[in-house]
Structures are given as structure tokens and as C-alpha cells.
C-alpha positions in Angstrom: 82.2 99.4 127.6 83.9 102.3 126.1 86.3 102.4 128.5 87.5 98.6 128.2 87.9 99.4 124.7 90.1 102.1 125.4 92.3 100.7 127.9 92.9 97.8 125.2 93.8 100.4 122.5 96.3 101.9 124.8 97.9 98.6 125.4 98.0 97.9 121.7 100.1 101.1 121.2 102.2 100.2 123.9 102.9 97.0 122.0 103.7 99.0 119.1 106.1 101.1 120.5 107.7 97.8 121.4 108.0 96.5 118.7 108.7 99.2 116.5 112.4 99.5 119.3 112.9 95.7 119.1 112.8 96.1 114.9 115.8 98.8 115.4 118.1 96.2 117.5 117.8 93.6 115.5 118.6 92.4 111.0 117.3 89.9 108.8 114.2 88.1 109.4 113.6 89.0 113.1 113.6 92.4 112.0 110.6 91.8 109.5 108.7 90.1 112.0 109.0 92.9 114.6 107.6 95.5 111.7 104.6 92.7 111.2 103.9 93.0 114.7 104.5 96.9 114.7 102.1 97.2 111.7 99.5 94.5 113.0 99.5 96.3 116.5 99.0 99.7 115.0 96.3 99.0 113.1 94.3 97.0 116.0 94.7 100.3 117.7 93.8 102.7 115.4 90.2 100.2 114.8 89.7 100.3 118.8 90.5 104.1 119.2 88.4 104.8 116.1 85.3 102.0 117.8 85.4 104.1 121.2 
């Protein structure tokens, strides 16, 4: 089970990543909705990583 929750971390930080690239391309609102996401992914992958 540990494992499944680990695999799913490392996909969260992959969003992360992501999104934390698309908030450099882009101004205005978008740009506050890609750090949301940057934020909200990090944290879910810090909780699983920390859970494992």
C-alpha cells in the first residue's frame, strides 16, 4: 500500500513542477490559478510522502 501511495506522490510533484512552468508563461488571472494548483499539488505531496 505504501508503494501506491508513493507512486501518487511522485505524480503530484510532477504536477507541480508543471504548474509551477505554466505560472512563468503566462499574466493575470491564469497565472494565479497555475500557483493554486502549484500550491494545492505541493501540499498533497508533501501529506502522501509524509503518510508513506
Amino acid at each position: 500500500m505504501n508503494w501506491i501511495i508513493l507512486i501518487n506522490a511522485g505524480l503530484f510533484e510532477v504536477d507541480f513542477t508543471f504548474c509551477l512552468a505554466k505560472a512563468k508563461t503566462v499574466q493575470g488571472n491564469p497565472f494565479f490559478l497555475w500557483i493554486a494548483g502549484f500550491l494545492i499539488s505541493l501540499t498533497i505531496s508533501i501529506i502522501l510522502i509524509l503518510e508513506s
